[in-house]
N, C-alpha and C positions, 0 to 999 in steps of 0.2 A: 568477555562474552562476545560473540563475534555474532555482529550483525551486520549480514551481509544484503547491501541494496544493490536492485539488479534494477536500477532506472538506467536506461541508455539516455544518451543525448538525442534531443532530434536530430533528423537528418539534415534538417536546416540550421543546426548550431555549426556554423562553421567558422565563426572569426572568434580571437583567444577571449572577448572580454564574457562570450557565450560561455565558453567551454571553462575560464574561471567563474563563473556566477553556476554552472552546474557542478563545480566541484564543491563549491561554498554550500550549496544547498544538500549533496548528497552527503559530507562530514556535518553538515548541523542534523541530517535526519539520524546518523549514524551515531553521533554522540548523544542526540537526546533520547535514546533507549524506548522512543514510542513506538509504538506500532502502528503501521501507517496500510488506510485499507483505500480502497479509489474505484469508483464504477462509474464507468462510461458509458454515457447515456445514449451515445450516437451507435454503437454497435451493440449494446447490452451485456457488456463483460465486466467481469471485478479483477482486482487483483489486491490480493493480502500479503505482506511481508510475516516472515517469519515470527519477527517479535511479534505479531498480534496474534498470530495464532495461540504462542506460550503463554500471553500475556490472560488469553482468555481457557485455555486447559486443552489445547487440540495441538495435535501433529498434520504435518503437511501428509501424511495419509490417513488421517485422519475426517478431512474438512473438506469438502468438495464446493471449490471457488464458484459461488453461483447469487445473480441476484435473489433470488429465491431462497436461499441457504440463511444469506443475511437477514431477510426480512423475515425468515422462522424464528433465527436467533433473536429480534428487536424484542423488547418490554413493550405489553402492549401500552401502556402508560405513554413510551414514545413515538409512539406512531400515530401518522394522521390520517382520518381516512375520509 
């Protein structure tokens, strides 16, 4: 299964023991077959990896990456309000 993570390094990872601990972490995201979603709070953006889109029945044109999107999809059970 090819899952492909499109994390860059910061720009500030510059010395190798960085740029080894983002490699460590991008083959532990890759090997653990999760799906990995992330919303940033300071600009209001999401970002969903593939596997989570399969993981839950959508395709990448399928899914329009939005906070808004996610919190239609939540159970209300998990949400706080």
């Amino acid at each position: 299964m090819d899952n492909e993570i499109s994390l860059l390094p910061n720009k500030d990872c510059i010395n190798n023991e960085d740029a080894l601990e983002f490699r460590r972490l991008k083959f532990a995201i890759s090997s653990s077959e999760d799906g990995i979603w992330e919303y940033n709070i300071q600009n209001n953006t999401t970002y969903v990896s593939k596997r989570w889109l399969e993981i839950i029945g959508y395709t990448e044109n399928e899914y329009h990456s939005s906070i808004e999107t996610w919190k239609a999809m939540l159970h209300p059970d998990d949400a706080e309000y």
